[in-house]
Structure formats: C-alpha cells, structure tokens
PyMOL Python script that loads the backbone (N, CA, C, O; Angstrom):
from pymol import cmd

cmd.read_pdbstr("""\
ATOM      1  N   UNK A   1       0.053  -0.644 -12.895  1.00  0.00           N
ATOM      2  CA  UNK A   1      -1.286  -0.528 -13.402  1.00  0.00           C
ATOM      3  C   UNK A   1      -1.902   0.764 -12.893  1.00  0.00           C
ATOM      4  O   UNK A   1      -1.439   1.393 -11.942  1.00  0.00           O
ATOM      5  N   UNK A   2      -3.156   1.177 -13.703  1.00  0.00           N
ATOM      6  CA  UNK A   2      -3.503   2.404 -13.318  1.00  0.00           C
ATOM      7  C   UNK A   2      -5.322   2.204 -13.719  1.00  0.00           C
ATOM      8  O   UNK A   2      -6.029   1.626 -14.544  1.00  0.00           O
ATOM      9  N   UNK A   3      -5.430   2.963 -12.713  1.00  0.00           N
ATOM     10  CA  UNK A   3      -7.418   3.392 -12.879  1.00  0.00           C
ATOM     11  C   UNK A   3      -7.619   4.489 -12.102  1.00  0.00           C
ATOM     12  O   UNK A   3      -7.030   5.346 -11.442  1.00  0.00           O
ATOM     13  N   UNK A   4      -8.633   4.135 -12.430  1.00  0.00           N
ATOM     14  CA  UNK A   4      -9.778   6.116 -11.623  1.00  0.00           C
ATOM     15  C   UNK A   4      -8.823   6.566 -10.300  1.00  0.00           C
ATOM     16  O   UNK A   4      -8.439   7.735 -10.263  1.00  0.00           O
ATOM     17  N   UNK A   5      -8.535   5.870  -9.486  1.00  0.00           N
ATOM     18  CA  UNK A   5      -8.099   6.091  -7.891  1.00  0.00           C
ATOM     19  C   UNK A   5      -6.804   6.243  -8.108  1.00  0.00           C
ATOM     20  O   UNK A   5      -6.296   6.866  -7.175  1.00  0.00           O
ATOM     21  N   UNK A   6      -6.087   5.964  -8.885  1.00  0.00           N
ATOM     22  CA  UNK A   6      -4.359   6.078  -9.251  1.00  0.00           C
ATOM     23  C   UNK A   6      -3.520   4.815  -9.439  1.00  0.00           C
ATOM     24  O   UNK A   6      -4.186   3.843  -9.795  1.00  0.00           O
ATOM     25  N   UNK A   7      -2.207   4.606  -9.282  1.00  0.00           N
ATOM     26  CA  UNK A   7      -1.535   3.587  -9.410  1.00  0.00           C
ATOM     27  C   UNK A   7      -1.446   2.739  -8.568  1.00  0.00           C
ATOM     28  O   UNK A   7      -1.341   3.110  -7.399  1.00  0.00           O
ATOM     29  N   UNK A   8      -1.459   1.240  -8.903  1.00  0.00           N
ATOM     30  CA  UNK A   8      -1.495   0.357  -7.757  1.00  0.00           C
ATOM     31  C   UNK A   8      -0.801  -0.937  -8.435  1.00  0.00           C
ATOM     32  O   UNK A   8      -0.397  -0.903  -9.598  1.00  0.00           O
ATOM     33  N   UNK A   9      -0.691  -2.135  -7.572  1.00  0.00           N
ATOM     34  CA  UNK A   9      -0.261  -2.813  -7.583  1.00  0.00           C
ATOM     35  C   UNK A   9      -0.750  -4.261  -6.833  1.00  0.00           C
ATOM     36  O   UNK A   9      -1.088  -3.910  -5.703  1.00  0.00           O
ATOM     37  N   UNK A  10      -0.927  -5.643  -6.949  1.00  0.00           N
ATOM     38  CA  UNK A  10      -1.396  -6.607  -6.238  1.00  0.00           C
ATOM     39  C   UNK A  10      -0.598  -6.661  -5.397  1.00  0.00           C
ATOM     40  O   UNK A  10       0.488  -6.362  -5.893  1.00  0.00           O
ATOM     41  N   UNK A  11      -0.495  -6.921  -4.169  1.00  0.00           N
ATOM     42  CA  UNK A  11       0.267  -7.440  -2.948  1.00  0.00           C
ATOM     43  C   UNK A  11       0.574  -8.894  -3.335  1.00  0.00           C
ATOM     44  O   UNK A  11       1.690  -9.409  -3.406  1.00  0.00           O
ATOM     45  N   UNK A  12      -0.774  -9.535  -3.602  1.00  0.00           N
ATOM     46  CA  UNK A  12      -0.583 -11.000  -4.108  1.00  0.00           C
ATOM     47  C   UNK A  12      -1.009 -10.850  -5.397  1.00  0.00           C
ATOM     48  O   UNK A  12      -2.153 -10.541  -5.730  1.00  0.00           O
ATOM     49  N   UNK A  13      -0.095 -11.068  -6.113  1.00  0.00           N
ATOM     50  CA  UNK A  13      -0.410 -11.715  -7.315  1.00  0.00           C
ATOM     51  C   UNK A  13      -1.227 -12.541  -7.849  1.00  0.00           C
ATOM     52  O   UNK A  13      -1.649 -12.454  -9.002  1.00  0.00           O
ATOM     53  N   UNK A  14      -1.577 -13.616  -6.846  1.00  0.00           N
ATOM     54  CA  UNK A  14      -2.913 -14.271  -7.384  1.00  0.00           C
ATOM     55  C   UNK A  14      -4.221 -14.352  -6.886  1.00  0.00           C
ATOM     56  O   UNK A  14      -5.089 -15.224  -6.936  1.00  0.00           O
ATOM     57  N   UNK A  15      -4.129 -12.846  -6.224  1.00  0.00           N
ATOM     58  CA  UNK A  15      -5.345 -12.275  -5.984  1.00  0.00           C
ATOM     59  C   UNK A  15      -5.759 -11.027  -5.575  1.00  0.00           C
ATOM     60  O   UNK A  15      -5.513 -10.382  -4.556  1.00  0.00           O
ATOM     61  N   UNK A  16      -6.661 -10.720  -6.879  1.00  0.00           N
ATOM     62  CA  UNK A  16      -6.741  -9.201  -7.159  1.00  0.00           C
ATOM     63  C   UNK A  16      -7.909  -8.805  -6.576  1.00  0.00           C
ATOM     64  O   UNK A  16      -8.472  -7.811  -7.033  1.00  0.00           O
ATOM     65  N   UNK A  17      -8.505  -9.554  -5.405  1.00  0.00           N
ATOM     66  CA  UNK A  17      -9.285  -8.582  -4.348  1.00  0.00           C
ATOM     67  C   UNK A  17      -9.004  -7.496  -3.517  1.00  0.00           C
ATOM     68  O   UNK A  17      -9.858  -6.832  -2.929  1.00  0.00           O
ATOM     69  N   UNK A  18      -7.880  -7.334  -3.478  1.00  0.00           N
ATOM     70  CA  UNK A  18      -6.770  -6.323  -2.760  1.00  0.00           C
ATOM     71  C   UNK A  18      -5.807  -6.002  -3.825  1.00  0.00           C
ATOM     72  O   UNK A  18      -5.087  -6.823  -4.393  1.00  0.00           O
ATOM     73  N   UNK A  19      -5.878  -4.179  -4.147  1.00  0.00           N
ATOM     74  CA  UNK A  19      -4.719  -3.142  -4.524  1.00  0.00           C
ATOM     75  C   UNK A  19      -4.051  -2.588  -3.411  1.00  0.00           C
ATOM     76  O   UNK A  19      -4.558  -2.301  -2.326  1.00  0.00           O
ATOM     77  N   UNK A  20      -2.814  -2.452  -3.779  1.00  0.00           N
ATOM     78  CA  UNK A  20      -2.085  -0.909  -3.205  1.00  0.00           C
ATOM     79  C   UNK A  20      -1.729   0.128  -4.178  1.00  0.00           C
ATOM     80  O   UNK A  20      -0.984   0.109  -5.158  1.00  0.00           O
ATOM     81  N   UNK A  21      -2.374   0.933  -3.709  1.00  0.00           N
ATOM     82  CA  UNK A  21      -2.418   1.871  -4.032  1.00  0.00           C
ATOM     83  C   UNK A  21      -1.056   2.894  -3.960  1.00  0.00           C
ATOM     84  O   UNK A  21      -0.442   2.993  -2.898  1.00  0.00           O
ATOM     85  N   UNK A  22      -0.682   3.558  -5.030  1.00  0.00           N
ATOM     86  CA  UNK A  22       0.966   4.338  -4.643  1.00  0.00           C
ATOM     87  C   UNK A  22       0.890   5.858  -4.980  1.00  0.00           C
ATOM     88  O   UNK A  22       0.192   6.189  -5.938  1.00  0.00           O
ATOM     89  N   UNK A  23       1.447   6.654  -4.381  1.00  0.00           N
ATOM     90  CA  UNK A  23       1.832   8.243  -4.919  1.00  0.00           C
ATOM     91  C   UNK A  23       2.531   8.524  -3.985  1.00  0.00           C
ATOM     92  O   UNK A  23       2.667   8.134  -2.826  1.00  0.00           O
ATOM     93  N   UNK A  24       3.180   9.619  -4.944  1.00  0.00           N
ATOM     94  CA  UNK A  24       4.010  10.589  -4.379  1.00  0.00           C
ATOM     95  C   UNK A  24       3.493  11.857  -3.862  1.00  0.00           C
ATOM     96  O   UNK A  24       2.763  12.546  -4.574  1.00  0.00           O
ATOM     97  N   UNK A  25       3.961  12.381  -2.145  1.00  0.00           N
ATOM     98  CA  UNK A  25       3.061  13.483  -1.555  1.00  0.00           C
ATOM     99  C   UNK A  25       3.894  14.797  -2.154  1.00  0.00           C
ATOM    100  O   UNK A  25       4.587  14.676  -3.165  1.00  0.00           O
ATOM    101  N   UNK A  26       3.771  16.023  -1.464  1.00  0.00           N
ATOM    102  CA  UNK A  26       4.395  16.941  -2.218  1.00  0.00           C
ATOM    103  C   UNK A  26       5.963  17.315  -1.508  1.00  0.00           C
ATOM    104  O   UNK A  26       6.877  18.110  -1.727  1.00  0.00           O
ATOM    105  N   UNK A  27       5.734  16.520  -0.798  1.00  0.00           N
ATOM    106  CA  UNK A  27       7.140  16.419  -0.377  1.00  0.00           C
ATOM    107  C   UNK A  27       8.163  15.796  -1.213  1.00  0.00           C
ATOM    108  O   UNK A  27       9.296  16.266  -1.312  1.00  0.00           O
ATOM    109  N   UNK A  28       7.735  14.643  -1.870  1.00  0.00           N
ATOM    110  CA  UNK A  28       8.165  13.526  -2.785  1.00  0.00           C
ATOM    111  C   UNK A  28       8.447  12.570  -2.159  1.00  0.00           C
ATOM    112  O   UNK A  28       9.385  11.979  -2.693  1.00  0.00           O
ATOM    113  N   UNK A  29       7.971  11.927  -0.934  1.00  0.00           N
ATOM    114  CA  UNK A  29       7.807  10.859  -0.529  1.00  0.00           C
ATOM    115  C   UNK A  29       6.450   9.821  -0.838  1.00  0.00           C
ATOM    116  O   UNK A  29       5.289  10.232  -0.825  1.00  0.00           O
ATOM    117  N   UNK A  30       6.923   8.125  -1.169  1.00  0.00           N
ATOM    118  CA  UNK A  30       5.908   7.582  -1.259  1.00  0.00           C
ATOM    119  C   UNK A  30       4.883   7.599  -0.230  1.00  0.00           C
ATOM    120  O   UNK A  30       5.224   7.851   0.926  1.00  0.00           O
ATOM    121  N   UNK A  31       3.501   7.326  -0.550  1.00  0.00           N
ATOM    122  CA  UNK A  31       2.149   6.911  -0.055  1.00  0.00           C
ATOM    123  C   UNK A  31       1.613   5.446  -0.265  1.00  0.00           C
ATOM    124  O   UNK A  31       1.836   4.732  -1.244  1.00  0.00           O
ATOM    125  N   UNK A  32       1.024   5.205   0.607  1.00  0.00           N
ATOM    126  CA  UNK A  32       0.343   3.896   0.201  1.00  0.00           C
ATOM    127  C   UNK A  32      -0.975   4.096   0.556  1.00  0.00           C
ATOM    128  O   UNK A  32      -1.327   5.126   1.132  1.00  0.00           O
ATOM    129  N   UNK A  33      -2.049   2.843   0.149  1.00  0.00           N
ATOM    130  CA  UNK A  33      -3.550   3.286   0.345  1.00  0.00           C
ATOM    131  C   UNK A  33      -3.772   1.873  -0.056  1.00  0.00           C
ATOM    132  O   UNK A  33      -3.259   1.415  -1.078  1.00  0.00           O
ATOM    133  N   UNK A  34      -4.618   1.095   0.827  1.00  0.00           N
ATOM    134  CA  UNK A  34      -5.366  -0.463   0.309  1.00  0.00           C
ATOM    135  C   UNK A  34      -6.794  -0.040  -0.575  1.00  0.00           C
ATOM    136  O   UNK A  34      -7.260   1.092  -0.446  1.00  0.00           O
ATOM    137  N   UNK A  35      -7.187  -0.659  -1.125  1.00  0.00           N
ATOM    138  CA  UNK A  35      -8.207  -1.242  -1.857  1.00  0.00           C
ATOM    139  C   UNK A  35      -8.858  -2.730  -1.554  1.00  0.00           C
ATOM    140  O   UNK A  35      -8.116  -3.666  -1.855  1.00  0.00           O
ATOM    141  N   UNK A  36     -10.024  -3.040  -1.052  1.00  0.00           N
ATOM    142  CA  UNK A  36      -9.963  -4.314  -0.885  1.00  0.00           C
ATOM    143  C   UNK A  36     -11.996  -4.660  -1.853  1.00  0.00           C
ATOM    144  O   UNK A  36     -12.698  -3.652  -1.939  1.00  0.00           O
ATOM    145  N   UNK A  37     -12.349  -5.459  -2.184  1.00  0.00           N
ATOM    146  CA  UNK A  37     -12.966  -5.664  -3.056  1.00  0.00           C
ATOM    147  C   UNK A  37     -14.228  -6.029  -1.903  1.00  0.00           C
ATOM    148  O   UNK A  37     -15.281  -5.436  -1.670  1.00  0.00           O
ATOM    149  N   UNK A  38     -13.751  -7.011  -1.429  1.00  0.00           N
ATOM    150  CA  UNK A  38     -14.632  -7.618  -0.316  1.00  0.00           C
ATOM    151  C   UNK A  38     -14.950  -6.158   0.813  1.00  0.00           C
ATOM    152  O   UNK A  38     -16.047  -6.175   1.371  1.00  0.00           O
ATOM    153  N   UNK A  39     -14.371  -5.417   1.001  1.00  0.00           N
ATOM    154  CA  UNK A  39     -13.943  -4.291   2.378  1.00  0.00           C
ATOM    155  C   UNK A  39     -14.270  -2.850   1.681  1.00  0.00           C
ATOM    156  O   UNK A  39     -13.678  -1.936   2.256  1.00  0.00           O
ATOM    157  N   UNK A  40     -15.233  -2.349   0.355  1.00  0.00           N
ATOM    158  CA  UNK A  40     -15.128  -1.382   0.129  1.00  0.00           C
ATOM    159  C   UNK A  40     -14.611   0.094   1.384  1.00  0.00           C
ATOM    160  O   UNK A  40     -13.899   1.077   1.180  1.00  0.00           O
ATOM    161  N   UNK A  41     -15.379  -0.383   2.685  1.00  0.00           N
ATOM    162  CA  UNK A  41     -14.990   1.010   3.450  1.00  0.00           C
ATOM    163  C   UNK A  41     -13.307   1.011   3.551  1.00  0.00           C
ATOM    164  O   UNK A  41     -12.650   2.016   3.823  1.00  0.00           O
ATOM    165  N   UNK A  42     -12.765  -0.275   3.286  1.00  0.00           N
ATOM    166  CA  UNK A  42     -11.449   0.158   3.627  1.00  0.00           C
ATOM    167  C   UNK A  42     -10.946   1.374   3.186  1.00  0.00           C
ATOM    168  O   UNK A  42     -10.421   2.122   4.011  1.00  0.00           O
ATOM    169  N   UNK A  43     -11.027   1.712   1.942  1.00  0.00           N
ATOM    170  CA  UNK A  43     -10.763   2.732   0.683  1.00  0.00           C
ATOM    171  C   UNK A  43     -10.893   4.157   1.787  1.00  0.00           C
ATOM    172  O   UNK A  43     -10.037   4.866   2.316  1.00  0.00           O
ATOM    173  N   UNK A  44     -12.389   4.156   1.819  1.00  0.00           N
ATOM    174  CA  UNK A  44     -13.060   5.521   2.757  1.00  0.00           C
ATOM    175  C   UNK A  44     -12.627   5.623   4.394  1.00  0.00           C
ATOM    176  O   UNK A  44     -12.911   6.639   5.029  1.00  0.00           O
ATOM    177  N   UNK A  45     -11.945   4.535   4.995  1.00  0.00           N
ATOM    178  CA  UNK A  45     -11.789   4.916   6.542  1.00  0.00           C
ATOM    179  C   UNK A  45     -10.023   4.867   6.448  1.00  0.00           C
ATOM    180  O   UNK A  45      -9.510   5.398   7.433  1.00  0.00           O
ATOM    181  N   UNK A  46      -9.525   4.593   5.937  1.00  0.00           N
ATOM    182  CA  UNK A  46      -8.209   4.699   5.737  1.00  0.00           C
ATOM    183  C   UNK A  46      -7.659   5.468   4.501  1.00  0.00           C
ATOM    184  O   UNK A  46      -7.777   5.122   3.325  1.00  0.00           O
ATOM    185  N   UNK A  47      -6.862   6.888   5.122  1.00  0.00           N
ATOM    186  CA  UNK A  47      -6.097   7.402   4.051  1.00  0.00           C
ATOM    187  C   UNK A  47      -4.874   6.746   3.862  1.00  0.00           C
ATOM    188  O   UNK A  47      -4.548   5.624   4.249  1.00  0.00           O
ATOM    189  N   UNK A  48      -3.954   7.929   2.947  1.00  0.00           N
ATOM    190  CA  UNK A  48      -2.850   7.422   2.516  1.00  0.00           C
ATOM    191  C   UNK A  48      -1.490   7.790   3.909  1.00  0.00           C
ATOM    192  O   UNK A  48      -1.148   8.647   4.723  1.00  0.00           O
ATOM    193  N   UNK A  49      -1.068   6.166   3.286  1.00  0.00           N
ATOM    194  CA  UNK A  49      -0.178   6.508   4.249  1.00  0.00           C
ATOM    195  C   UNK A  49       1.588   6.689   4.414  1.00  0.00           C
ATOM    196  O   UNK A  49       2.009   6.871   3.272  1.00  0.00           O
ATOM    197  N   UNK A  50       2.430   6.700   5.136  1.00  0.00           N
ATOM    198  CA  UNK A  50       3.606   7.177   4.443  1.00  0.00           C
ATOM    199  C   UNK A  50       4.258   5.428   4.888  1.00  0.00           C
ATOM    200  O   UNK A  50       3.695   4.613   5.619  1.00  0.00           O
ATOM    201  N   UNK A  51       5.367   5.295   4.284  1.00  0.00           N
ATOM    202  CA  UNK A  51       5.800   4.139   4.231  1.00  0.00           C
ATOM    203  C   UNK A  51       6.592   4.385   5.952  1.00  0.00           C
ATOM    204  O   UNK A  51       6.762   3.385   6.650  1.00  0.00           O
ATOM    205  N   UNK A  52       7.021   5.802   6.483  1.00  0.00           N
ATOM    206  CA  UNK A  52       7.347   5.326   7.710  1.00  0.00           C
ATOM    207  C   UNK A  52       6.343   5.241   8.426  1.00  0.00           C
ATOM    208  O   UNK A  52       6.727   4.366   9.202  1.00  0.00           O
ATOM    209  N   UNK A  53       5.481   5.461   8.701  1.00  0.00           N
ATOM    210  CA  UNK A  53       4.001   5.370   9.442  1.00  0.00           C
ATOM    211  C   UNK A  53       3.721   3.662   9.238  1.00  0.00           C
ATOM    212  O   UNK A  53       3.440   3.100  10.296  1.00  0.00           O
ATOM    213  N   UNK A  54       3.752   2.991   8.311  1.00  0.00           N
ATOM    214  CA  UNK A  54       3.770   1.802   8.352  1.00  0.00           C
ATOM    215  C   UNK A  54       4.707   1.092   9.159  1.00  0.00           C
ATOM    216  O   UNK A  54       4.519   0.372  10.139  1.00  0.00           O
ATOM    217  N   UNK A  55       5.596   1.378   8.653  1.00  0.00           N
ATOM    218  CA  UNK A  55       6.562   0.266   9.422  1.00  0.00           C
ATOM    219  C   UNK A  55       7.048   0.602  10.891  1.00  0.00           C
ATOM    220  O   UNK A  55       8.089   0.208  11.417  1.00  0.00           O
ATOM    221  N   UNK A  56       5.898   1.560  11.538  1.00  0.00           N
ATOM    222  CA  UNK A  56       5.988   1.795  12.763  1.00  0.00           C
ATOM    223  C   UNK A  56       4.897   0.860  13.487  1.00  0.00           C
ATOM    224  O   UNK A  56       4.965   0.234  14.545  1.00  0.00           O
ATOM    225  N   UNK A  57       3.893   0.986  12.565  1.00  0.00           N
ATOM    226  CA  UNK A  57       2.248  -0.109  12.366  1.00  0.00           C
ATOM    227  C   UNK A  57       2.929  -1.274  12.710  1.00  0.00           C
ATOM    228  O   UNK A  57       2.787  -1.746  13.838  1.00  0.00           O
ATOM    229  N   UNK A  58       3.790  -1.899  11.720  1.00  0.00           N
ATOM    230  CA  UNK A  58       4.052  -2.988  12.105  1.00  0.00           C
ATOM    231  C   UNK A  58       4.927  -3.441  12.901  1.00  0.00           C
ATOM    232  O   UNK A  58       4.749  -4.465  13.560  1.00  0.00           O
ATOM    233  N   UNK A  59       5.603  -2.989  12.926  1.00  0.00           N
ATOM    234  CA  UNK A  59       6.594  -2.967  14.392  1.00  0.00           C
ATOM    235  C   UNK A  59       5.583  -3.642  15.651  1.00  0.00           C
ATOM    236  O   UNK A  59       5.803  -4.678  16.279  1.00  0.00           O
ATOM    237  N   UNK A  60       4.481  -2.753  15.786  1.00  0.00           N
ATOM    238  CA  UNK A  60       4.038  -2.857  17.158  1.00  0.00           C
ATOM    239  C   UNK A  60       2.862  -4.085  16.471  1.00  0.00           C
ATOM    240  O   UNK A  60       2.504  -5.108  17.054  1.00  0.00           O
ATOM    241  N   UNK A  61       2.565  -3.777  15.545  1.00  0.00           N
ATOM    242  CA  UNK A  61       1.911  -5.818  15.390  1.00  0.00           C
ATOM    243  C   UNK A  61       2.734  -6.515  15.065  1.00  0.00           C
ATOM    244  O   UNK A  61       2.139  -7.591  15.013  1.00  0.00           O
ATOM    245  N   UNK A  62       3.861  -6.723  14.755  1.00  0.00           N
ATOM    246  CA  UNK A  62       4.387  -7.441  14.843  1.00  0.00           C
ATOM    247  C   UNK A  62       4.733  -8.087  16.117  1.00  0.00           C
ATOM    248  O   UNK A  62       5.198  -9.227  16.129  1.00  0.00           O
ATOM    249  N   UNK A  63       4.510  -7.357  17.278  1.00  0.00           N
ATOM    250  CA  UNK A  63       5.024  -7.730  18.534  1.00  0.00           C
ATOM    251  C   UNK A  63       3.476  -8.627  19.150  1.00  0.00           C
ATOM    252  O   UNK A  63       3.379  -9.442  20.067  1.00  0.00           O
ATOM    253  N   UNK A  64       2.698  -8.217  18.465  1.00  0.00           N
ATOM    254  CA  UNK A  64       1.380  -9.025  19.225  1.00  0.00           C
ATOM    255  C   UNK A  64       0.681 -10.276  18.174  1.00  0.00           C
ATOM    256  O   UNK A  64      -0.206 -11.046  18.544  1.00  0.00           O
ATOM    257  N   UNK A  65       1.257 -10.267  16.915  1.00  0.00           N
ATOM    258  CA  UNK A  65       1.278 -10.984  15.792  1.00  0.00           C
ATOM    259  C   UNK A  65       2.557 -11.484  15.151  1.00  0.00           C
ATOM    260  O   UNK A  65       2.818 -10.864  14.120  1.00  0.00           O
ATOM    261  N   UNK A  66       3.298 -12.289  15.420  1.00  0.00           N
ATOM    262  CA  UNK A  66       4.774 -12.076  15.374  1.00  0.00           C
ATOM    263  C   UNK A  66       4.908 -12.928  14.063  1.00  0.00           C
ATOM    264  O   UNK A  66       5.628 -12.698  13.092  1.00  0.00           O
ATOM    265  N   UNK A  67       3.942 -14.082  14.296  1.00  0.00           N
ATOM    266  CA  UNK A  67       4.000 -15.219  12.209  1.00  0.00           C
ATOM    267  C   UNK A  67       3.300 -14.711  11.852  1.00  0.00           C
ATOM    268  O   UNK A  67       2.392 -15.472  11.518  1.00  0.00           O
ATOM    269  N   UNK A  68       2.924 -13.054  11.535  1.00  0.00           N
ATOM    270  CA  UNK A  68       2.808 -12.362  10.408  1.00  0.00           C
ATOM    271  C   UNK A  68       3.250 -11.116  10.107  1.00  0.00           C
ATOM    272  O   UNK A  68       3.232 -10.252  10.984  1.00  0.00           O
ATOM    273  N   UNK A  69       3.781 -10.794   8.636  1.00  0.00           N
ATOM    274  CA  UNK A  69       4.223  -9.864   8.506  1.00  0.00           C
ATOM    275  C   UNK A  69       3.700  -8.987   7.793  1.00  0.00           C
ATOM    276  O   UNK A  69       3.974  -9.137   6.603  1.00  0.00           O
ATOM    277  N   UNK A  70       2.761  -7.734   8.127  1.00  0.00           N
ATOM    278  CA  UNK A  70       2.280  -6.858   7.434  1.00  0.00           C
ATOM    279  C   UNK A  70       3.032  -5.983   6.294  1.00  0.00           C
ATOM    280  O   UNK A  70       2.392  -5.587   5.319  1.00  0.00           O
ATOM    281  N   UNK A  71       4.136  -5.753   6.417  1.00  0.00           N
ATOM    282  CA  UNK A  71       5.187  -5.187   5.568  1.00  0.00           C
ATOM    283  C   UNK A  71       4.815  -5.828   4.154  1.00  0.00           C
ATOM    284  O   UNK A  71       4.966  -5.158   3.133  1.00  0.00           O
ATOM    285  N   UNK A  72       4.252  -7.330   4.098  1.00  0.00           N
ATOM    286  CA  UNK A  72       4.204  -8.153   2.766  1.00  0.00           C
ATOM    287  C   UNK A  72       3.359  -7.179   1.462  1.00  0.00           C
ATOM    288  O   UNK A  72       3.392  -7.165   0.231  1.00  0.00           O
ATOM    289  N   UNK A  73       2.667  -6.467   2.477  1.00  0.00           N
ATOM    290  CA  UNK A  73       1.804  -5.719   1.931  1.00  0.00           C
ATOM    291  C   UNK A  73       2.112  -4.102   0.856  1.00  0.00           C
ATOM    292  O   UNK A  73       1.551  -3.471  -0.039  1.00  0.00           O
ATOM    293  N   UNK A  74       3.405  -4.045   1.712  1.00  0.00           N
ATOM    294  CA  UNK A  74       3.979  -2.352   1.269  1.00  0.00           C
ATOM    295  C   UNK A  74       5.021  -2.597   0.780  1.00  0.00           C
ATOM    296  O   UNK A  74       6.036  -2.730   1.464  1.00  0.00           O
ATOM    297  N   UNK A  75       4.996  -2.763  -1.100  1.00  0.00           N
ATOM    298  CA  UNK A  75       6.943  -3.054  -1.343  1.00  0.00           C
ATOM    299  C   UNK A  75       7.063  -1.700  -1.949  1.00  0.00           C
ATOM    300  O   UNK A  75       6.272  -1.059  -2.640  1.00  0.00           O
ATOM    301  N   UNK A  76       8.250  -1.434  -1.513  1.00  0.00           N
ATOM    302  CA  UNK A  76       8.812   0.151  -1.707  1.00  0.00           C
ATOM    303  C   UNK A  76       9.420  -0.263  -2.787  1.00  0.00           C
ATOM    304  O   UNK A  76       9.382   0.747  -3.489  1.00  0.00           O
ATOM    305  N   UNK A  77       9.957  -1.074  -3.393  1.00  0.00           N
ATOM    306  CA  UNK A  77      10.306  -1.263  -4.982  1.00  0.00           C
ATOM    307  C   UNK A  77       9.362  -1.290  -5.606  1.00  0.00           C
ATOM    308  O   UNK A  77       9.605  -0.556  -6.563  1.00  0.00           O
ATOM    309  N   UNK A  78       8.452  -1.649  -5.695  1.00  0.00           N
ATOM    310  CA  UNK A  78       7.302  -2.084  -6.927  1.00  0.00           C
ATOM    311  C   UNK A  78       6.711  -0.617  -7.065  1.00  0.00           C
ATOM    312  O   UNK A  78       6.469  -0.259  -8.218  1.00  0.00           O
ATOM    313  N   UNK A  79       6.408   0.417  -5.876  1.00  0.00           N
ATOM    314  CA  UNK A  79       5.980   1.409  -5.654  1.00  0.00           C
ATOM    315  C   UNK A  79       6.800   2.625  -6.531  1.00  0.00           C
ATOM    316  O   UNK A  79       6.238   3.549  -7.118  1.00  0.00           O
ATOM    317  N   UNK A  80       8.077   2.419  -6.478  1.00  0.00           N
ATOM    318  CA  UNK A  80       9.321   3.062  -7.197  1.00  0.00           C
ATOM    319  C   UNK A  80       9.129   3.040  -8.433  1.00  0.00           C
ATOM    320  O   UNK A  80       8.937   3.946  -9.244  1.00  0.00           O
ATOM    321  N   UNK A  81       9.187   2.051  -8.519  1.00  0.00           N
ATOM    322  CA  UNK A  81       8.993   1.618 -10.110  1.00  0.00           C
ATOM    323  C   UNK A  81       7.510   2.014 -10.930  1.00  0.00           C
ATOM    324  O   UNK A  81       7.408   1.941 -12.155  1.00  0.00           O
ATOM    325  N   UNK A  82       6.665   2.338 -10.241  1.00  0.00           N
ATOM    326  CA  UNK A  82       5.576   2.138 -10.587  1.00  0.00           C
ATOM    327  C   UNK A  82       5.316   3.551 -11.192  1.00  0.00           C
ATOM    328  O   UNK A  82       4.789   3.821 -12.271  1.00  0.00           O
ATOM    329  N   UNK A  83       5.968   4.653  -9.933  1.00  0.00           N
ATOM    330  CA  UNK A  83       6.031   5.861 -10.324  1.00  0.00           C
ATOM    331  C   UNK A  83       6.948   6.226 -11.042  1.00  0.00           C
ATOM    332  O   UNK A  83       6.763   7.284 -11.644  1.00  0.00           O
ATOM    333  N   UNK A  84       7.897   5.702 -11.191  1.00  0.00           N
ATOM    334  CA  UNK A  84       9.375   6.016 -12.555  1.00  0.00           C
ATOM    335  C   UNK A  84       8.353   5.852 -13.764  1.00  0.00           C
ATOM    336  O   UNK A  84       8.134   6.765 -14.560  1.00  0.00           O
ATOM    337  N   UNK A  85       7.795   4.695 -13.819  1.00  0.00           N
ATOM    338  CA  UNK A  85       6.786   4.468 -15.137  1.00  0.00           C
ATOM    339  C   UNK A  85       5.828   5.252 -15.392  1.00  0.00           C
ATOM    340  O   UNK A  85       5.515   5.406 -16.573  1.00  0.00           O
ATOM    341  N   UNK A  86       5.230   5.840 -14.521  1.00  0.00           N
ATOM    342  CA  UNK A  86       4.030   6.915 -14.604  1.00  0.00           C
ATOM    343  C   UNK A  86       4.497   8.173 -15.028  1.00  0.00           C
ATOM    344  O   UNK A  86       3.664   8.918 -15.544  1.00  0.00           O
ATOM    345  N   UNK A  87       5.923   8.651 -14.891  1.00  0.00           N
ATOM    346  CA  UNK A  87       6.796  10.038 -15.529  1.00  0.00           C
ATOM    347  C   UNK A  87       6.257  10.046 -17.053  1.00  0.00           C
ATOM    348  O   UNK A  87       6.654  10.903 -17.843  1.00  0.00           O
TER     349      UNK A  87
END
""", "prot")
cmd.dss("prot")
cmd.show_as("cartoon", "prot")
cmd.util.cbc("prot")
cmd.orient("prot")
C-alpha cells in the first residue's frame, strides 16, 4: 500500500492503527519507519531505520523483555516485496 509518507504495510493485519513504513536508502538497503494513529509523535521523534539497527534494538530488549518479540514488527519479506511492486 501506498500514501503521502510512502509505502507501508500493517504489522497486524487486524489493526490498522499502526503502519510500517518501507524504503530503500541510497545505498539500496531497506528502511523502516512506524506510524501509529494513537502516537502521532511517533512518526516525528523516530526516523528511519535500517533493518540492522533493529535487530540490534531487539536483541538487547529482548534480553529485558524476553515473551516479546519486537522483530514481529519488521518483516523483511513483505518490505521486499513491497518495493519489487513499487518498480
């Protein structure tokens, strides 16, 4: 899907209070970026970020949050795909 801010995607499917947001930097690596409906500043205090920068994020919450997994949030397939479709 696509609007004003760029391509995104639901994390959950059955609920579209939260996008992720996807692009490619000029390197040609993916980006990610939340959207949250309820959280407008999320958008404005968080840029984009790289998918290894995440899963460094979660690594270390994962260690202080361990029955949850933030990763649920960043699928590097859907993101792939999203931009193959946007060509």
């Amino acid at each position: 899907m696509q609007d004003e801010l760029g391509f995104y995607y639901y994390p959950n499917p059955s609920q579209h209070d939260t996008r992720c947001y996807v692009r490619k930097n000029q390197q040609g690596n993916i980006e990610f970026r939340l959207w949250n409906r309820q959280e407008p500043r999320l958008w404005e205090q968080h840029g984009w970020l790289s998918l290894e920068i995440i899963r460094q994020a979660a690594g270390r919450y994962s260690d202080r949050q361990p029955d949850k997994n933030p990763m649920l949030l960043y699928d590097e397939a859907v993101a792939r795909m999203l931009l193959a479709e946007a060509k």
